[in-house]
Each structure stands twice: as C-alpha cells, then as structure tokens.
C-alpha positions in Angstrom: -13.8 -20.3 12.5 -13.2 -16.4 12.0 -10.7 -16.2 9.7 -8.4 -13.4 8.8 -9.8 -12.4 5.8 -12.9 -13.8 3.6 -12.9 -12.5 -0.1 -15.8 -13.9 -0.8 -17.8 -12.7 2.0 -16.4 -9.1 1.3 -17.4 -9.3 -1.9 -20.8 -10.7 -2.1 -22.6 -7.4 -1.5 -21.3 -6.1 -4.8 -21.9 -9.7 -7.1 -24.9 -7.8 -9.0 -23.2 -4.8 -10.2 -19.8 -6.8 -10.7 -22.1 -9.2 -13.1 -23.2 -6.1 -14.6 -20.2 -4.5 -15.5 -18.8 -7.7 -16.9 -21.6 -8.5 -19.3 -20.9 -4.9 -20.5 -17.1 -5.4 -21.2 -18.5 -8.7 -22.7 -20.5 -6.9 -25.2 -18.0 -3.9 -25.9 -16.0 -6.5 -27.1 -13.0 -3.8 -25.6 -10.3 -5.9 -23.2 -7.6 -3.7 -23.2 -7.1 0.0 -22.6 -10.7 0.5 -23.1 -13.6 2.7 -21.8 -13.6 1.1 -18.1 -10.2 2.3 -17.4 -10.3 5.4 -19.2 -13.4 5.9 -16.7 -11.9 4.7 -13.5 -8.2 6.6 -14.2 -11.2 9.6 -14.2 -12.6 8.5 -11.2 -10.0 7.4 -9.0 -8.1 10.9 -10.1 -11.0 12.7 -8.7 -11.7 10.8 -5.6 -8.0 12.2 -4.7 -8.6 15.4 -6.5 -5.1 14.6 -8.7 -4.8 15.8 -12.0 -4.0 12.0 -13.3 -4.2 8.6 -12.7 -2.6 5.5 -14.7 -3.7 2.7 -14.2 -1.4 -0.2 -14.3 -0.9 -4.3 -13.6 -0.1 -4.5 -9.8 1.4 -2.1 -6.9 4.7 -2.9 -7.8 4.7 -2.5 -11.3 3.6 1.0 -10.1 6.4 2.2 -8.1 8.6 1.0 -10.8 6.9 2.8 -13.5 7.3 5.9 -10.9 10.9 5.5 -10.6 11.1 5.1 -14.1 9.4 8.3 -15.2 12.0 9.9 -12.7 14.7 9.0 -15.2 17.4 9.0 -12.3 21.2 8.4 -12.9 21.7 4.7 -12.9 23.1 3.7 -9.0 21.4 6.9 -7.7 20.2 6.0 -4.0 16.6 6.2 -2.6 15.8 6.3 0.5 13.3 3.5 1.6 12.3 2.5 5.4 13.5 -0.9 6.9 9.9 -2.1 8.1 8.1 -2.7 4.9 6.9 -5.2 2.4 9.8 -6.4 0.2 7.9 -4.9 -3.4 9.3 -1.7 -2.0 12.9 -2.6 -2.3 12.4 -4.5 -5.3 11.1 -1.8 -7.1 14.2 0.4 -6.3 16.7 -3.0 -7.5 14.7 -3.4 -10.4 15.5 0.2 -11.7 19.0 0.0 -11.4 19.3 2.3 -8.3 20.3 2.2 -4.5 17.5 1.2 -1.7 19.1 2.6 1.1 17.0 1.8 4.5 16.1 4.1 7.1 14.4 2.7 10.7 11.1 3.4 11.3 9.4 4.9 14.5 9.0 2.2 16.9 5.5 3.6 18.1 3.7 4.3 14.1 5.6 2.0 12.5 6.3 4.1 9.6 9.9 5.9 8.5 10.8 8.0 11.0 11.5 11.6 9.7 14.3 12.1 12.5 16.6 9.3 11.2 16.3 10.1 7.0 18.7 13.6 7.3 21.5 11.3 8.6 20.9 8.3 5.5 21.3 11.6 2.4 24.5 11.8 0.6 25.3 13.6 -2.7 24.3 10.4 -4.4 20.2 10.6 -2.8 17.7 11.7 -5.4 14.5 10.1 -3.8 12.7 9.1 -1.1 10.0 6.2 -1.3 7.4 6.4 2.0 5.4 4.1 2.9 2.0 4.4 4.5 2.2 0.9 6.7 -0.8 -0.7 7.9 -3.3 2.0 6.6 -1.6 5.4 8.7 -0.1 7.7 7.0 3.6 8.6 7.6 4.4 12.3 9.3 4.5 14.2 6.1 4.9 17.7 7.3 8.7 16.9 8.3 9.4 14.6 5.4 8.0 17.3 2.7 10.7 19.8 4.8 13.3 17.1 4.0 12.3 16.9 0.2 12.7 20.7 -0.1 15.6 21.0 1.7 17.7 18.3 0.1 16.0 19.0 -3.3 14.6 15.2 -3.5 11.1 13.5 -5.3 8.9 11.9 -3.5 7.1 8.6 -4.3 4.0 7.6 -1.7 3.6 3.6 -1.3 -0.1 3.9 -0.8 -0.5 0.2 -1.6 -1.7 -0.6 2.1 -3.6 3.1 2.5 -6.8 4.1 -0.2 -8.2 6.8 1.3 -6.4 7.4 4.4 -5.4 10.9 5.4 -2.6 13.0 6.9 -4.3 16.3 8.4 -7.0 16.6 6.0 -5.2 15.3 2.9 -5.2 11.8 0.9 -2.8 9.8 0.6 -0.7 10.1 -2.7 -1.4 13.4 -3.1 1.7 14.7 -1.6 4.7 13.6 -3.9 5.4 13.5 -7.3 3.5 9.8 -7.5 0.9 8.1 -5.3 1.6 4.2 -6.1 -1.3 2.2 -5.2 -2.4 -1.7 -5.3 -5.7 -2.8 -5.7 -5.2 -6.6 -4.6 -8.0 -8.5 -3.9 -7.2 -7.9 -0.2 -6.8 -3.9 -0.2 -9.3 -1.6 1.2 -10.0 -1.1 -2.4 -9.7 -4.4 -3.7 -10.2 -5.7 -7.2 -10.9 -9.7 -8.2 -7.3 -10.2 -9.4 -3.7 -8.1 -9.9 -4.1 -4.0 -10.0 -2.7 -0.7 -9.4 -2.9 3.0 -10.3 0.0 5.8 -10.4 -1.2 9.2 -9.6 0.7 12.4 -10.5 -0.4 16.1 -11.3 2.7 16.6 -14.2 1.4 16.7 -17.6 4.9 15.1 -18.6 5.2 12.7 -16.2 1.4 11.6 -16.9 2.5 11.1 -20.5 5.5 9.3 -19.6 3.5 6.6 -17.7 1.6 6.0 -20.7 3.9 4.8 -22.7 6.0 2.9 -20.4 2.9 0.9 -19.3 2.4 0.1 -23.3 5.9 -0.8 -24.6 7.0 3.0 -24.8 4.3 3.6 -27.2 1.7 6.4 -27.4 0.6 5.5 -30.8 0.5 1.8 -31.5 3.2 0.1 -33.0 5.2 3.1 -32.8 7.8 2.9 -29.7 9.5 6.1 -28.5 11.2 4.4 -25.2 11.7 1.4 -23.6 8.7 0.4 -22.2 6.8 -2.1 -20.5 3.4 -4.1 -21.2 1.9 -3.0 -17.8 -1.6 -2.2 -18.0 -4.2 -1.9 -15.5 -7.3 -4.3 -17.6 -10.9 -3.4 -18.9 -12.2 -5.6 -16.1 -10.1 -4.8 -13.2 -10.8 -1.4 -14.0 -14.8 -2.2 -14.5 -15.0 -4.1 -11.2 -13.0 -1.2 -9.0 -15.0 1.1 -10.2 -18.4 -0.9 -8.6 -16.3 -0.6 -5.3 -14.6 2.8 -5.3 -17.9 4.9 -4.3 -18.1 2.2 -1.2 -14.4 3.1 -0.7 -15.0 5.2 2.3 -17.8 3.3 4.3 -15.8 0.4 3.8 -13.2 2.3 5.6 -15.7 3.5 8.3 -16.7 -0.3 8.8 -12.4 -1.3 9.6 -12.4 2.0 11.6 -15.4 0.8 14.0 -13.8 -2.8 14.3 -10.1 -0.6 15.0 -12.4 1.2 18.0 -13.4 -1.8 19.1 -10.0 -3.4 19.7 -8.7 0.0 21.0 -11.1 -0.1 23.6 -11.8 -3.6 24.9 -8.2 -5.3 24.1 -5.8 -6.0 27.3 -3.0 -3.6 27.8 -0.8 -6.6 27.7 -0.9 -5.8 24.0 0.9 -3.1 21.8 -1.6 -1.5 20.2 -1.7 1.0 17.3 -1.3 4.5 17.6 -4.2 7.0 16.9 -4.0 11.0 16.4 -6.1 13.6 15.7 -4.0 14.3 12.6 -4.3 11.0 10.8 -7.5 9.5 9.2 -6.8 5.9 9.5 -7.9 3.1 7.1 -6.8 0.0 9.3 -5.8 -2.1 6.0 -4.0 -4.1 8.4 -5.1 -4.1 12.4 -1.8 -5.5 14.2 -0.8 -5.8 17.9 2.6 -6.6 19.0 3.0 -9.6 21.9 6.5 -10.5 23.0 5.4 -14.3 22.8 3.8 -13.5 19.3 4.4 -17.2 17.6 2.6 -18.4 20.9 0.0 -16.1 20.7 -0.6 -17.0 16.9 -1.0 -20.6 17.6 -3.5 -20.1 20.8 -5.8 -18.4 18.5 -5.9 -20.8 15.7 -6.2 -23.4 17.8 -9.7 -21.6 18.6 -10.6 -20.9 15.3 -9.1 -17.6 14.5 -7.3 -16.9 11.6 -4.1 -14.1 11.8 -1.5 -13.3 9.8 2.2 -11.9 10.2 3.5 -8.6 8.8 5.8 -9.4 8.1 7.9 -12.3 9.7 11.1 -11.3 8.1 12.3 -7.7 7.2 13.7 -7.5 3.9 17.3 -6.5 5.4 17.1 -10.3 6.4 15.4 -11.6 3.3 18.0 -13.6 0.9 17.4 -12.0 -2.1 18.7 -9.0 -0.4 21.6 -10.4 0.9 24.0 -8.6 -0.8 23.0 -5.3 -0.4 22.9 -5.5 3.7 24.6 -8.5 4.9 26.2 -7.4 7.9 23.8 -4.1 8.4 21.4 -3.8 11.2 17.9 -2.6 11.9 16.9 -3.7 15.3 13.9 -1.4 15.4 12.7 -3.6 12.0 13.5 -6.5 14.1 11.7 -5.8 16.8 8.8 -5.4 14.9 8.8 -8.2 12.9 9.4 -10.4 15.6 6.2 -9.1 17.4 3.1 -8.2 15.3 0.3 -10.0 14.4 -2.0 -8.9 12.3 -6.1 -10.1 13.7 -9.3 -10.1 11.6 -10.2 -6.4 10.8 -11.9 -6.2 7.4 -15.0 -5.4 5.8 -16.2 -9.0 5.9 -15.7 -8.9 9.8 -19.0 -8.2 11.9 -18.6 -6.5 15.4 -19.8 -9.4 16.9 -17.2 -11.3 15.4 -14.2 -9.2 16.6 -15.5 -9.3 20.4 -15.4 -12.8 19.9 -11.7 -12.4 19.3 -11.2 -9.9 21.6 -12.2 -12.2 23.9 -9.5 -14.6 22.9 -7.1 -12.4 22.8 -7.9 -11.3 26.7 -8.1 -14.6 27.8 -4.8 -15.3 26.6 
C-alpha cells in the first residue's frame, strides 16, 4: 500500500530532536506563551524576512484574527475565490462581514486577477487570496488591484510555507500572511497551529491581545479578545522542522518533476512557470472519470485524496449566502482533481510505482 500521506513516516527523521525539545518544555515547567514561541514567532519572522509573526491555535483562527485586526465596518464585503477550502469563507462569516466569491483561473487554480475588478463595489474593503495547492496566485496584478481600489490584503498561505512568486515568499505581500501548521502542511506540527505575519507595529500589537482575551497585560482586557494561542510545544516542535522547511520542499518538488515528466497526457496536470517557486503541498491531476480513477488506484493499493469534492458555494452551511449563484469553473474543478501521494514521506521509487498506475489506467 502507498498511501497518500504517512505522518509517521514523515516524521521519524526528526523523533530525537522532537524528544529533546519536549523534555526541555518539561523541565521549563513554561506551557503557555513561553520561550519556544517567543523563539519560533523570531524564527519563522525571519525565515520570511517580516517584521512579526504571531503565533496562534490553527490556520483559521488566523485569518480571523487578521480580519479582526482590520477592524472593518460590520457587513463590509471581501473578496474570496470560489475554489478553496471552506476555513476561507468561514473566517470572513465568522467576523461579521461579506465573502463575496470570485472564479478562479481554470489552468492555476488560483483567483483569477481578470475577474476580481468586476466583484468590487463601494461596500469591498478586502481581498483574501489564496495560494492553492502550494503555487502562488499572480500577485503583480492583484497588488495593482489593492492600490487601485484602496483594499488590504490577507495571503491564505495555509497550503504554501515557503513557496514563492518571482523571488518573494509567500505572505510577505499583504498586510497578513495566515499560515497553518497542520500535521499535514509542508511545515507541519504534531497537532493544531498557525502563525500571522505582518510588518505593522499596531497591527502586531493588536494580534497579541486578541489571541489572549484582549489582554497585553494579564488580567487586564483592553478588547474583545480571543484565547487563541499558538502552544510551547507546537511552537518547540516547528521549530525542529522549520530549518528542514526548504529541503523538504526540494524533496515534493523532485516527486512534482517526476509526475510532470513520466504521467500520461490523458491527465490535467499542474502548471509550472519560471516565476513561481512551487511547494507542491498538494500534487493534483484532473481526469474527467475522476471517482473512477480514485477507485482503480485503491483498488491497487494507492491512497488519494479529493480537493475538494464540494466547493463551498455548494456546501450547506453556505446555503444562504449563494443558493441560486454559480461558479462552473469551481465546479469543474471539484468534479475533477485528485490529489496522488507527493509528500516528504514519498520515495521516488514509490511515485513511479504510481505513475505506473496512473498510465495504465
């Protein structure tokens, strides 16, 4: 069996220093805002060369806390793309504001920069982007839109450590990089995790306190706040992994080639450019008979996984805010990708093995 992903596997390379690091927090005797995130917020800051980082409790605790520090009129709209994972949207619902959904480009997946001018009315005051799949979205046009239309900018780099748009990170172009560190990420931790990045000495103080009940000095509340913190060990084990970061990257990126080269142009494969540094969180083809497909490989031992199988325009919860809207290029999508075994626990040999599946198919 080769499945999809093997957390343990992935992991087992950094057991020693991950035993390490915990028998240290176990002596500090320190479990919440401690040392180990006060060093990884350093760490992770400077990996991206930001000014800050804030660690908090998952990725979508930390596009809320973004939107948050925005302080945006209640009902204000933000602009969102159709083919993305639901914690997007429900980040926007949960502040009170307007997800409004804008297709993405059939070919990279990501918002398309073409179609967001026609979605702004005087009600837009942000735009959320996310970088699907590990690529980065076309930020040159996007930051043209933002500065034209006067609008902030939130990255959803949950699916994108350390992937780049000519030359530079991801999250380092708005006014927050939201991140994840799931145990499934590219940088991964052994439970729940995220990080907010920002270069605004106000909106790094903000964050603070809305992670920690509104407080910046304890029991002392200046706003409404929140009690979501990023934890002495999460942050203790990420920062064991985020040196690997980038030739745990390298490894996806050398599985990616191999699909790219060897896999039958019966499939839709992802786009690559000179301008993007891909991270491959996610390595997905697209197949017209994609259930079909899904079964014929687990029926020969080899896990996938669907991103997503329904767009959140067709998700219940959401059912009020587009019941009667359409996205057919979100459609499209969802009905067709599959996501195959490309992570760091993959060996090469292992992905010509499914590649060889996949051709015989």
């Amino acid at each position: 069996m080769i499945p999809y992903e093997n957390l343990k596997r992935l992991n087992e390379s950094f057991e020693d220093e991950f035993k390490a690091r915990f028998n240290a927090v176990i002596q500090k005797g320190h479990y919440i805002l401690g040392p180990q995130l006060e060093l990884f917020e350093q760490e992770f800051a400077t990996y991206h060369t930001a000014k800050y980082c804030v660690g908090v409790s998952n990725g979508l605790d930390a596009i809320i806390l973004a939107l948050r520090a925005l302080d945006l009129p209640p009902g204000s709209e933000v602009i969102v793309p159709s083919n993305t994972y639901i914690a997007t949207v429900l980040a926007v619902v949960a502040c009170g504001l307007v997800p409004v959904l804008v297709e993405p480009d059939i070919h990279t997946y990501n918002i398309d920069p073409a179609k967001i001018a026609g979605a702004i009315t005087p009600h837009t005051k942000a735009m959320i982007v996310v970088h699907l799949y590990g690529k980065m979205c076309d930020m040159d046009p996007i930051m043209a839109i933002k500065q034209k239309h006067d609008l902030y900018l939130i990255e959803d780099c949950a699916q994108a450590h350390g992937a780049k748009y000519r030359n530079k990170l991801a999250g380092t172009f708005g006014e927050f990089g939201a991140f994840s560190f799931y145990p499934t990420k590219n940088l991964g931790a052994l439970g729940d995790g995220g990080a907010v990045l920002c270069n605004d000495d106000g909106y790094k103080d903000t964050l603070l306190q809305l992670r920690n009940y509104g407080s910046s000095r304890k029991y002392y509340n200046d706003i409404v706040g929140y009690n979501n913190r990023l934890d002495e060990m999460q942050a203790a084990f990420l920062s064991v992994k985020l040196p690997h970061l980038n030739r745990m990257n390298a490894h996806r990126n050398k599985l990616a080639r191999l699909y790219q080269d060897h896999l039958s142009s019966e499939y839709i494969l992802p786009v690559c450019d000179n301008d993007y540094a891909d991270v491959f969180h996610i390595y997905n083809i697209r197949h017209k008979q994609r259930d079909d497909l899904q079964q014929y490989l687990l029926n020969k031992g080899i896990g996938t996984v669907i991103h997503y199988p329904v767009p959140p325009h067709r998700q219940k919860a959401l059912k009020d805010l587009y019941d009667g809207k359409e996205f057919p290029i979100a459609d499209e999508i969802h009905n067709t990708t599959l996501s195959v075994p490309c992570s760091f626990c993959h060996t090469e040999d292992e992905i010509m093995e499914v590649i060889g599946a996949l051709n015989s198919y």
